[in-house]
C-alpha positions as CSV (number, residue, x, y, z in Angstrom):
1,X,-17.8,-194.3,162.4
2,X,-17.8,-195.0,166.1
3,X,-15.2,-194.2,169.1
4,X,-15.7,-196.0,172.6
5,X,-14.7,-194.8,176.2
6,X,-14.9,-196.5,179.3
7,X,-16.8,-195.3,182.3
8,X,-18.7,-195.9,185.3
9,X,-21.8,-196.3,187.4
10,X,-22.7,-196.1,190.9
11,X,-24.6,-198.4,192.4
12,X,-24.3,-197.7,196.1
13,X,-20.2,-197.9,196.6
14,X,-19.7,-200.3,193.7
15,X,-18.7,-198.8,190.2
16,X,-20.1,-200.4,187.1
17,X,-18.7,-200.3,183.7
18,X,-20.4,-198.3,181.2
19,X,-19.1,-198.3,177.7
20,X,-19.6,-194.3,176.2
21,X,-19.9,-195.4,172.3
22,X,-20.3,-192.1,169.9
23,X,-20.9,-192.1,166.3
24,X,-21.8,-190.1,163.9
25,X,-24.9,-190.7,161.4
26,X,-26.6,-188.6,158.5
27,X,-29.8,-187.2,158.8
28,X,-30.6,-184.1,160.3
29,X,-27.8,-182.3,162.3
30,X,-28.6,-183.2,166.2
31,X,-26.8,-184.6,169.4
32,X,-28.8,-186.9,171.4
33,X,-27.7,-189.2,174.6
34,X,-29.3,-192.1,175.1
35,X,-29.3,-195.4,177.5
36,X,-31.4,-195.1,180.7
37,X,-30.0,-191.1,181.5
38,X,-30.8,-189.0,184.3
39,X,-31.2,-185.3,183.5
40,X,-28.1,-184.3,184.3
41,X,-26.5,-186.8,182.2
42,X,-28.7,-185.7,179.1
43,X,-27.3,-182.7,179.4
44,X,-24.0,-183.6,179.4
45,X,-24.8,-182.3,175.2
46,X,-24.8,-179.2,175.8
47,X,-21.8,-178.5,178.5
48,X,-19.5,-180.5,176.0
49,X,-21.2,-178.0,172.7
50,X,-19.6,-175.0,174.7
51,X,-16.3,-176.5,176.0
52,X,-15.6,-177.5,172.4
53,X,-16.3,-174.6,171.5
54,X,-14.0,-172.9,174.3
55,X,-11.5,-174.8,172.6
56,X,-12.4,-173.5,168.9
57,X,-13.6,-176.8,167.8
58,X,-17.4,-177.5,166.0
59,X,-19.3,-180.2,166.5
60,X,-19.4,-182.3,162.8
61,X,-22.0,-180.8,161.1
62,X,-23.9,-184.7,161.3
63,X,-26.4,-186.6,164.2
64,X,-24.2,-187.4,167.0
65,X,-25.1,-190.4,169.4
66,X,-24.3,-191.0,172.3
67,X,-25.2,-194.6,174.4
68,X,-24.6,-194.9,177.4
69,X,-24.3,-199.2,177.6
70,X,-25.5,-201.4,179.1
71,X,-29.1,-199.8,178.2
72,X,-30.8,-201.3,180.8
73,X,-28.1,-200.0,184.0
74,X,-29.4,-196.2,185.1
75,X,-27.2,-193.5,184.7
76,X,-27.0,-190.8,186.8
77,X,-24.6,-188.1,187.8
78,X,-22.2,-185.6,186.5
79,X,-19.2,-187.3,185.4
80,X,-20.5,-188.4,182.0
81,X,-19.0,-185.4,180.5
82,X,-15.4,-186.3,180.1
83,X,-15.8,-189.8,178.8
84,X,-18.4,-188.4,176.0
85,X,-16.2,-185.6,174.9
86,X,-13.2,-187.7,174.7
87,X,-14.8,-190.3,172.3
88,X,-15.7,-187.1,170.2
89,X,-12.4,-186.1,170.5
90,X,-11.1,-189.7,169.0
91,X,-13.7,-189.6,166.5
92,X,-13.2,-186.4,165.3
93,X,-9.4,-187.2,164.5
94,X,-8.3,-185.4,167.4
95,X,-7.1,-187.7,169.6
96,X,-5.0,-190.9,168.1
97,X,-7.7,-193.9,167.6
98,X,-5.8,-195.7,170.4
99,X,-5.4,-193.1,172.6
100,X,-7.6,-194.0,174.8
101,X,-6.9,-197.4,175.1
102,X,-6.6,-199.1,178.8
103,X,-8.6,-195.6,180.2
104,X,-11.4,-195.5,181.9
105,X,-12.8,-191.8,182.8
106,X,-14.9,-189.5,184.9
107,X,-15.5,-185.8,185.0
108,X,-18.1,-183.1,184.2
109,X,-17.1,-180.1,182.1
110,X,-16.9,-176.4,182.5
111,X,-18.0,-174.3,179.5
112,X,-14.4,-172.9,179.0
113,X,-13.0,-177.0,178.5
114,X,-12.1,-177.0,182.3
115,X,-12.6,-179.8,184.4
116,X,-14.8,-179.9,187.1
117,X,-14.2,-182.3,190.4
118,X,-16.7,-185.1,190.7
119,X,-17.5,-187.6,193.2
120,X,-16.7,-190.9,193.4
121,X,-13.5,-190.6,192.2
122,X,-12.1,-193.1,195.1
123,X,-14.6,-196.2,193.8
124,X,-14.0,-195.3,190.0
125,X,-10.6,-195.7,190.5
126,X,-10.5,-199.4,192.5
127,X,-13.0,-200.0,189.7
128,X,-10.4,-199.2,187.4
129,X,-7.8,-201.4,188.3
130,X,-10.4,-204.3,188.8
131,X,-10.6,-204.2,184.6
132,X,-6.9,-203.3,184.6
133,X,-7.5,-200.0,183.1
134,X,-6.0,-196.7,184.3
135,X,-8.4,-193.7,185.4
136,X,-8.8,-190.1,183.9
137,X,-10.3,-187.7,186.8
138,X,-10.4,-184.0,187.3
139,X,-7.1,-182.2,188.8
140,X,-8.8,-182.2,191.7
141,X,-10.0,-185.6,192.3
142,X,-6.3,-186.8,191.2
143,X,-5.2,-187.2,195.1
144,X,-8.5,-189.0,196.0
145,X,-8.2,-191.6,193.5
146,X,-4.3,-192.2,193.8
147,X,-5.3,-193.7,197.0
148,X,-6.6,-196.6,194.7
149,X,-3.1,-198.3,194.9
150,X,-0.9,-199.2,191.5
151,X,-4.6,-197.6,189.3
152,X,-2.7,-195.8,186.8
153,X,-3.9,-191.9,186.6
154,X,-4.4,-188.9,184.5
155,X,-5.7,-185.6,186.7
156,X,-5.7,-183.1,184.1
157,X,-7.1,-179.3,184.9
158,X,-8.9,-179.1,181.3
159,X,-9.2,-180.8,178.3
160,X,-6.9,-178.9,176.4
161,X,-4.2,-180.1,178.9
162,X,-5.2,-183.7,178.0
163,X,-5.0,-183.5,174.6
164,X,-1.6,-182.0,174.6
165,X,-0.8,-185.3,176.8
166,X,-2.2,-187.8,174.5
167,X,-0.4,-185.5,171.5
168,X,2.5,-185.4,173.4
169,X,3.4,-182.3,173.5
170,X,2.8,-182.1,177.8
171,X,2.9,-184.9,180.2
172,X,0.8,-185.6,183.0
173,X,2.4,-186.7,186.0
174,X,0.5,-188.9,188.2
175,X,-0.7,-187.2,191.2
176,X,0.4,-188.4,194.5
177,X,-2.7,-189.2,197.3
178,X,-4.0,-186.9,199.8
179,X,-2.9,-186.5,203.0
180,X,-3.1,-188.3,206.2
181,X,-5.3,-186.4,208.5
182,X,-5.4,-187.0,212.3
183,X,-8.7,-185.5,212.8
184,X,-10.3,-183.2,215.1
185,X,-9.2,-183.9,218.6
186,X,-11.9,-185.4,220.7
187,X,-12.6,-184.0,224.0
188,X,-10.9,-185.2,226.9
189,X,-12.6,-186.8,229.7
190,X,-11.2,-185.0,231.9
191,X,-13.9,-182.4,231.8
192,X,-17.1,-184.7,233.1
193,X,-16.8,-184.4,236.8
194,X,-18.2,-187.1,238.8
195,X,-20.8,-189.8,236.6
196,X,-18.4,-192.6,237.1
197,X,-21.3,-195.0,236.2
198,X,-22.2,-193.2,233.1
199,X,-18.3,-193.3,232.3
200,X,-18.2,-197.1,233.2
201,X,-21.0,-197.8,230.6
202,X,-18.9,-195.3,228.1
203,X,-15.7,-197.1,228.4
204,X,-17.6,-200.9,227.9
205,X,-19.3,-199.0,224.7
206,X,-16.1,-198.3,223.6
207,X,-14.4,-201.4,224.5
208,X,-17.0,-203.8,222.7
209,X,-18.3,-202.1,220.1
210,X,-22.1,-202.0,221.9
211,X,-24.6,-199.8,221.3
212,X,-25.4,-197.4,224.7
213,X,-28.1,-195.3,225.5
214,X,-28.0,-192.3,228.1
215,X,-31.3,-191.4,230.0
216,X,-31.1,-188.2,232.6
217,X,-32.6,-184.8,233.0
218,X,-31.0,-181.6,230.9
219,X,-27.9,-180.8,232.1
220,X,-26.7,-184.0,233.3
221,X,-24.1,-184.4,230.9
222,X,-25.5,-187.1,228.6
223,X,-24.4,-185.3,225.3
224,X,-20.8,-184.3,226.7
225,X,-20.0,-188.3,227.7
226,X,-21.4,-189.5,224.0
227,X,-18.7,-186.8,222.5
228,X,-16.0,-188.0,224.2
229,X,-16.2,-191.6,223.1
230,X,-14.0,-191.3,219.9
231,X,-11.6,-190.4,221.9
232,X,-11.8,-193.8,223.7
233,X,-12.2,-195.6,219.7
234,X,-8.7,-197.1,218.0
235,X,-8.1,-195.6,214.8
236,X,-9.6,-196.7,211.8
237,X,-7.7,-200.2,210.3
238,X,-6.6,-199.8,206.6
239,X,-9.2,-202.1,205.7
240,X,-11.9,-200.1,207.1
241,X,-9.9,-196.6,206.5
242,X,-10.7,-197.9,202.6
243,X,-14.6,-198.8,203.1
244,X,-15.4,-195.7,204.6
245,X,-13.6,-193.2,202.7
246,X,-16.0,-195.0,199.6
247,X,-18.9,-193.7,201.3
248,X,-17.6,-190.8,201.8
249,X,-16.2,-190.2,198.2
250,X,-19.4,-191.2,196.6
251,X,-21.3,-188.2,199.1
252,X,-18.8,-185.7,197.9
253,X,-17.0,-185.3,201.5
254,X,-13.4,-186.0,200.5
255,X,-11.8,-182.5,200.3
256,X,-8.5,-182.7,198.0
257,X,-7.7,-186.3,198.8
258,X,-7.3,-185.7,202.5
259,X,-8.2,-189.0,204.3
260,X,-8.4,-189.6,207.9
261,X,-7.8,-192.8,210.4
262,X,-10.3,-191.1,213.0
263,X,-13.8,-192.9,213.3
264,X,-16.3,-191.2,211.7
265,X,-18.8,-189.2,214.7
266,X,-22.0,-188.1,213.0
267,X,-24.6,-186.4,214.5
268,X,-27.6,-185.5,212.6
269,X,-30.4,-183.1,214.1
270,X,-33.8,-185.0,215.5
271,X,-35.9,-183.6,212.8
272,X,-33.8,-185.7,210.4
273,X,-36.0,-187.7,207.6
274,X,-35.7,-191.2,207.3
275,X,-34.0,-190.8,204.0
276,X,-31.4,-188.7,205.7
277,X,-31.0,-191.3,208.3
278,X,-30.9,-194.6,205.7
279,X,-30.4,-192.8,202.6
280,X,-32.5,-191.8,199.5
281,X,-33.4,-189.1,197.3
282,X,-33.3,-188.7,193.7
283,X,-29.9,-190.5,193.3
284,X,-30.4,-192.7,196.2
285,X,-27.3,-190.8,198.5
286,X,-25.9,-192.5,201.5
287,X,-27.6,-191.3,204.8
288,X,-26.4,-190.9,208.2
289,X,-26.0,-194.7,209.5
290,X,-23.6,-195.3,206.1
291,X,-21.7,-192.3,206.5
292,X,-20.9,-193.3,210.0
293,X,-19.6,-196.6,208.6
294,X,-16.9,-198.5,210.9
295,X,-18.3,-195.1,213.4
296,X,-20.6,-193.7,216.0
297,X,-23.8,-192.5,215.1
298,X,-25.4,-190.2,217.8
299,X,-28.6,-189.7,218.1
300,X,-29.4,-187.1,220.5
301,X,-33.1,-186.4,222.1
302,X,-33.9,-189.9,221.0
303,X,-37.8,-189.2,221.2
304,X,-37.9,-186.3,219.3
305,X,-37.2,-188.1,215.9
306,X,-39.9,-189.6,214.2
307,X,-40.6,-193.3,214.9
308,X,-40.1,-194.5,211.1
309,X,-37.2,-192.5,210.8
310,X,-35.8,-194.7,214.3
311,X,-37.3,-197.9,213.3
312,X,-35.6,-197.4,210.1
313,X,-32.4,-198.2,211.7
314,X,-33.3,-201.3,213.1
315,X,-32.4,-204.0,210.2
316,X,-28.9,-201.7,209.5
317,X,-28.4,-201.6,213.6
318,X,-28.8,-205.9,213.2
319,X,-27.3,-206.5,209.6
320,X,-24.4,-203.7,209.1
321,X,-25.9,-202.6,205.7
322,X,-28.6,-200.7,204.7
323,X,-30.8,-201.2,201.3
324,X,-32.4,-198.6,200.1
325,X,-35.0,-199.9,197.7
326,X,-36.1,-197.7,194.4
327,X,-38.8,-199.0,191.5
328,X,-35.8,-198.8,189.0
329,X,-32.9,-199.9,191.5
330,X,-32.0,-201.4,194.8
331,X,-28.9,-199.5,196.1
332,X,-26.7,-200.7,198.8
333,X,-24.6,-198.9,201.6
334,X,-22.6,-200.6,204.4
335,X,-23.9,-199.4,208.0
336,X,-21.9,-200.8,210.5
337,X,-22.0,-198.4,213.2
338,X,-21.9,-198.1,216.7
339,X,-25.2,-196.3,217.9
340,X,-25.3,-193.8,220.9
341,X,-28.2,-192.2,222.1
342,X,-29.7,-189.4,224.6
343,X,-33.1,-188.7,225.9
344,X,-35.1,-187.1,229.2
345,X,-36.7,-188.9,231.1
346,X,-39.8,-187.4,229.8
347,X,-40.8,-184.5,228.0
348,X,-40.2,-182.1,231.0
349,X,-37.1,-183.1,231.1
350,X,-37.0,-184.1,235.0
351,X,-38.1,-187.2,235.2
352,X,-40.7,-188.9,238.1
353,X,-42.4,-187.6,241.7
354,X,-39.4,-186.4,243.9
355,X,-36.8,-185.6,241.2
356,X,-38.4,-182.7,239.3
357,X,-41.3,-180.6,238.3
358,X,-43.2,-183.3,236.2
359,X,-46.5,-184.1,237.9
360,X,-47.9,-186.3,235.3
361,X,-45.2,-189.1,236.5
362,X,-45.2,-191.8,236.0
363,X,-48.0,-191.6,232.8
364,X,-46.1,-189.1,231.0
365,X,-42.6,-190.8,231.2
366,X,-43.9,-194.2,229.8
367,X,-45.6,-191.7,226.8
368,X,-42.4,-190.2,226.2
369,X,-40.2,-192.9,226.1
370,X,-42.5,-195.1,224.2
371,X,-42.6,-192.9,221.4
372,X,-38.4,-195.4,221.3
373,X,-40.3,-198.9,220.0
374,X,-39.2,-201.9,221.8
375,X,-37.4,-203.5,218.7
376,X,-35.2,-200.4,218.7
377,X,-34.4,-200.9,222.9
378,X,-34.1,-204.3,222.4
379,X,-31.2,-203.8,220.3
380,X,-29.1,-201.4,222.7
381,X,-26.7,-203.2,224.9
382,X,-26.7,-200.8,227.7
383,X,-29.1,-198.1,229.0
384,X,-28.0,-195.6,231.5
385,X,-29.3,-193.8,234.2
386,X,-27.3,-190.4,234.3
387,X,-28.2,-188.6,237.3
388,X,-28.4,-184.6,238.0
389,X,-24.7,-183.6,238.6
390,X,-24.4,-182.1,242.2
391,X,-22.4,-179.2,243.8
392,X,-20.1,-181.1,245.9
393,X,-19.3,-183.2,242.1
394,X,-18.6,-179.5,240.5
395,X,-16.7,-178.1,243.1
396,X,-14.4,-181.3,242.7
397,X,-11.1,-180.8,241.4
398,X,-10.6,-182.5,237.7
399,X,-10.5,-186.2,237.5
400,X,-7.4,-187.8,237.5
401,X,-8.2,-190.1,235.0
402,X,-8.9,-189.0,231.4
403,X,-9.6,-190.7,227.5
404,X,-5.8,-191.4,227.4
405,X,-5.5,-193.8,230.3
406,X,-9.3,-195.1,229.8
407,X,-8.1,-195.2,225.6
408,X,-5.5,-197.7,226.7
409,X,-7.3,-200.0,228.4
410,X,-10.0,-200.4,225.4
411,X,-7.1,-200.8,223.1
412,X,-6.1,-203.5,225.5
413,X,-9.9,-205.3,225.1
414,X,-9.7,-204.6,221.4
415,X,-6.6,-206.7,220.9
416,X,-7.4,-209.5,223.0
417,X,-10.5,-209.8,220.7
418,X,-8.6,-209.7,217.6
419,X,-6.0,-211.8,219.2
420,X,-8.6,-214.5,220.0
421,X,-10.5,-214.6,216.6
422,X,-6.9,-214.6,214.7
423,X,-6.1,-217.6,216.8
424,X,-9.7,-219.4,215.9
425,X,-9.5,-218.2,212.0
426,X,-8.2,-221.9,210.8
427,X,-11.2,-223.5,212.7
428,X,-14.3,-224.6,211.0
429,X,-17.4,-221.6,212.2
430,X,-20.6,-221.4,210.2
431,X,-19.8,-218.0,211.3
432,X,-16.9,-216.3,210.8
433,X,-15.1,-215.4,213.9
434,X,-16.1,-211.7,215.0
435,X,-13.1,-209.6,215.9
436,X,-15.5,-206.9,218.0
437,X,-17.7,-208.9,221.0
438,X,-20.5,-206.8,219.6
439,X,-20.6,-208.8,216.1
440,X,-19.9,-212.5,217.8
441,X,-22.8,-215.0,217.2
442,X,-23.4,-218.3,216.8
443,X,-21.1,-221.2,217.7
444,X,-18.5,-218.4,217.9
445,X,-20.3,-216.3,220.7
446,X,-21.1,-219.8,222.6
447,X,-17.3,-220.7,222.5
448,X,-15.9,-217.6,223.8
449,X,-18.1,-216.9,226.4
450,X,-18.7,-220.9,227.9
451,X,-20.5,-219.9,231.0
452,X,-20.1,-221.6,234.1
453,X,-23.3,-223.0,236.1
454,X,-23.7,-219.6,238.0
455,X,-23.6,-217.8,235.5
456,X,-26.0,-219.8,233.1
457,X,-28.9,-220.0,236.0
458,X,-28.5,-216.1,236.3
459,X,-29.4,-215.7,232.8
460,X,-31.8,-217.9,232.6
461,X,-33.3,-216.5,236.0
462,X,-33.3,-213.0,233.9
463,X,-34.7,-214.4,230.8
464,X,-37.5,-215.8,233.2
465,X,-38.1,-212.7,235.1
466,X,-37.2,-209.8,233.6
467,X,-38.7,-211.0,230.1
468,X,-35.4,-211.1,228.6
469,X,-35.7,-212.0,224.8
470,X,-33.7,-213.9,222.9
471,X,-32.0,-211.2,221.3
472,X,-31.5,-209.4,224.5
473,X,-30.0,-213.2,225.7
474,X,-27.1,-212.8,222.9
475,X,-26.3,-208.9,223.7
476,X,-26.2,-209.9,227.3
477,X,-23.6,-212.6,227.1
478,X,-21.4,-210.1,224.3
479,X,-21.6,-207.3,227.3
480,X,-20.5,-209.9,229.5
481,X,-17.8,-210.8,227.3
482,X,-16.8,-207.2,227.1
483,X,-16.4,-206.7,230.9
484,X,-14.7,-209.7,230.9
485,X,-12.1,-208.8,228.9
486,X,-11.7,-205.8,230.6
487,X,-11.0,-207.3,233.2
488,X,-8.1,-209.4,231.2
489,X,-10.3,-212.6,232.5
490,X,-9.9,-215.5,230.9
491,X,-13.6,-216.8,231.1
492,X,-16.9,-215.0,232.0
493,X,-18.3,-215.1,235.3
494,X,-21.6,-214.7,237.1
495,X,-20.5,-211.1,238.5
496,X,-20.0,-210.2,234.8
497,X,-23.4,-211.5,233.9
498,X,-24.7,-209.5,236.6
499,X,-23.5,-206.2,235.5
500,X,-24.6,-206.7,232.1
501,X,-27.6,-207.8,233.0
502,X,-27.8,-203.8,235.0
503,X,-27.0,-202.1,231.5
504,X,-29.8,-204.1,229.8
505,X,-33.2,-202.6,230.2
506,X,-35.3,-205.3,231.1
507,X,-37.8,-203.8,233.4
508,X,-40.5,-201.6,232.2
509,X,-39.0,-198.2,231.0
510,X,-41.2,-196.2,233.7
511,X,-38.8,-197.6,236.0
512,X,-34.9,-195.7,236.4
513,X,-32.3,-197.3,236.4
514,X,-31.7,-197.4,240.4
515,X,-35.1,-198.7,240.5
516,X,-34.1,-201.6,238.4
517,X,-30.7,-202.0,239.8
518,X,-32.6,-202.6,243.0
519,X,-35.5,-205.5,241.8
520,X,-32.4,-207.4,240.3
521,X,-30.5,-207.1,243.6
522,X,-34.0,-209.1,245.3
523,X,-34.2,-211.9,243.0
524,X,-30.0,-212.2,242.3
């Protein structure tokens, strides 16, 4: 005899069926799991021995088996419990045979027959309804995976409580989702007095999607403009409210189905590991840059984290996905964030002769910033210059101007973006078109930036000079495109190449940012 049970596996944010078959042979009495299982799955035995026997049921005196199928798919996790005790349950005659019909299942067990929350419950259930079956989850995962749409669900709080639904003597309601949450309020910009460059470059950031990077002496404010920038961000779409909430419910960070339209803001600590950043570990769990999905990652004291662990980021920073490759599995994560970044000038903190205490200038800031590679810089759209913050700036009365009226006008970019690749959606593009500048390429980027002959022999004078690359070339004219729209103009200028072309680093890093300003003012 034989009972089957439908659950799943996780391979990055995708669910894959597994079919849970039990039977029962003769032979010696024993209960064995088998099919590619993890630890914890193999002793999934031995938490559904004791719940059974919370519920005053014995195991059949026989050799139980368990496979887990396909064989050759790894199993890991938890939430093999439930689906192996409920095909015991049918083949022991306590369930109806057909109970279980049109269910898929996840949850791990408590010795007393509760059970216990697991994650994923979000991508089990879209899985789910992709094979048109309905999804039993723990009580508390119920709200998390109602968010899966028409999924039919069971949340029960213990197995009892399930059987007594499939008996009929209780019924199950289906749980209703989560709330809405609106998020922690972002600080208001307000509180930065004076750096109106630095909140120029925030509010272009914010505007375009482009990656920024803040360079300035402690104290200077670098790390209180990078918190205020989701503030400045739209909320999440429904479309991307869904993508990251799957990273987030397969790390475990969806509390009772609460979701939340705010952009995720993560902020790891510079003695973060590369798998932290990318992802890894024994169960290959997203890292930083794919729980910041459709986000802002910010990396404070840029130096101080290991150069793998940055240059890790540069094919996620380029392609919006991150693979994280295992002998036994290649496990992918979406990483399409925005990246924001903060460093000294140099290890003192001070920066060159004439602005601090460093006297090693200029030798010891090109040693300190070059522990950034150039691939990673390459791939920032604008680099900042944030001076020391005077007295006269803090005995200033508050700005006038906060994240509300600055919010407005990048909602205004935003939707002349959208606007513009909605309109250019029936056209023929061997890309599609991008609605954020930050992602345009191709034929798409060429059409909505079509630079005028100024312009063009300004960026070529750059790529000449300043040993612009050809990357740098393509963030330059999507900056440009930014402050353009920004500006609610209709086509892109030479005055918006030239303020790009200030954000982009493409002097020597020894040099600050006035320094450069000033050696493209002589050749401009």
């Amino acid at each position: 005899m034989a009972a089957r049970v439908v659950s799943v596996a996780f391979e990055g944010v995708e669910a894959r069926r597994v079919d849970v078959e039990v039977q029962t042979t003769g032979g010696l009495t024993a209960f064995v799991v088998v099919g590619l299982a993890d630890k914890a799955v193999a002793e999934a035995r031995e938490r559904v021995r004791a719940a059974f026997m919370g519920l005053g049921l014995a195991l059949p005196g026989k050799r139980i088996v368990a496979n887990l199928a396909p064989a050759d798919l790894p199993k890991e996790g938890n939430h093999f419990d439930l689906p192996i005790a409920l095909a015991l349950l049918s083949l022991m005659g306590v369930l109806p045979p057909d109970a279980l019909d049109g269910w898929a299942a996840i949850g791990e067990l408590n010795l007393n027959g509760e059970i216990a929350p697991v994650a994923g419950a979000l991508p089990a259930a879209v899985a789910a309804g992709a094979m048109n079956l309905g999804l039993i989850c723990p009580e508390a995962c119920g709200p998390e995976a109602a968010w899966a749409g028409d999924t039919p669900v069971l949340a029960p709080r213990s197995l009892i409580a399930l059987i007594n639904h499939f008996r009929g003597s209780q019924v199950l309601a289906q749980p209703r989702p989560g709330p809405m949450l609106d998020g922690v309020a972002a600080p208001d910009l307000k509180d930065v007095k004076g750096q109106e460059n630095a909140k120029r470059a925030l509010e272009i950031a914010a505007a375009g999607g482009h990656n920024l990077l803040y360079v300035g002496p402690p104290g200077s404010g670098k790390s209180m403009l990078a918190q205020r920038l989701p503030g400045l961000l739209p909320p999440l779409t429904p479309g991307e409210l869904l993508e990251t909430s799957m990273v987030h419910s397969i790390a475990g960070l969806i509390a009772r189905g609460a979701l939340t339209r705010a952009r995720p803001f993560r902020a790891p600590h510079h003695s973060a590991t590369m798998a932290a950043l990318t992802g890894g570990g024994t169960r290959v769990k997203p890292g930083e840059v794919s729980l910041a999905h459709n986000g802002v990652l910010f990396l404070d004291e840029l130096p101080e984290f290991t150069p793998q662990a940055l240059d890790s980021l540069r094919q996620p920073l380029e392609t919006g996905e991150v693979t994280v490759a295992r002998a036994n599995a290649h496990v992918r994560y979406p990483a399409r964030v925005q990246l924001v970044a903060a460093m000294n000038p140099c290890r003192c903190g001070q920066g060159g002769v004439g602005r601090g205490h460093c006297g090693k200038a200029p030798r010891c800031i090109v040693s300190y910033q070059g522990r950034v590679s150039g691939p990673l810089m390459d791939r920032i759209d604008l680099a900042v210059d944030v001076p020391p913050v005077t007295a006269a700036d803090l005995a200033l009365p508050p700005p006038a101007e906060g994240s509300a009226e600055v919010a407005a006008r990048v909602a205004e970019a935003r939707r002349i973006q959208a606007e513009r690749a909605a309109a250019a959606g029936g056209r023929p593009h061997a890309q599609p078109p991008a609605a954020l500048n930050a992602r345009a390429e191709g034929r798409w980027l060429e059409e909505i930036v079509a630079l005028d002959e100024p312009a063009k022999a300004l960026l070529a004078r750059a790529a000449e000079v300043g040993g612009l690359t050809a990357r740098g070339w393509t963030r330059t004219l999507r900056l440009a495109r930014t402050i353009a729209d920004l500006e609610g103009a209709q086509g892109v200028r030479r005055v918006h190449i030239a303020e790009a072309l200030i954000y982009r680093r493409v002097v020597p890093a020894a040099e600050g940012m006035g320094e450069a300003a000033a050696r493209f003012a002589a050749w401009t």
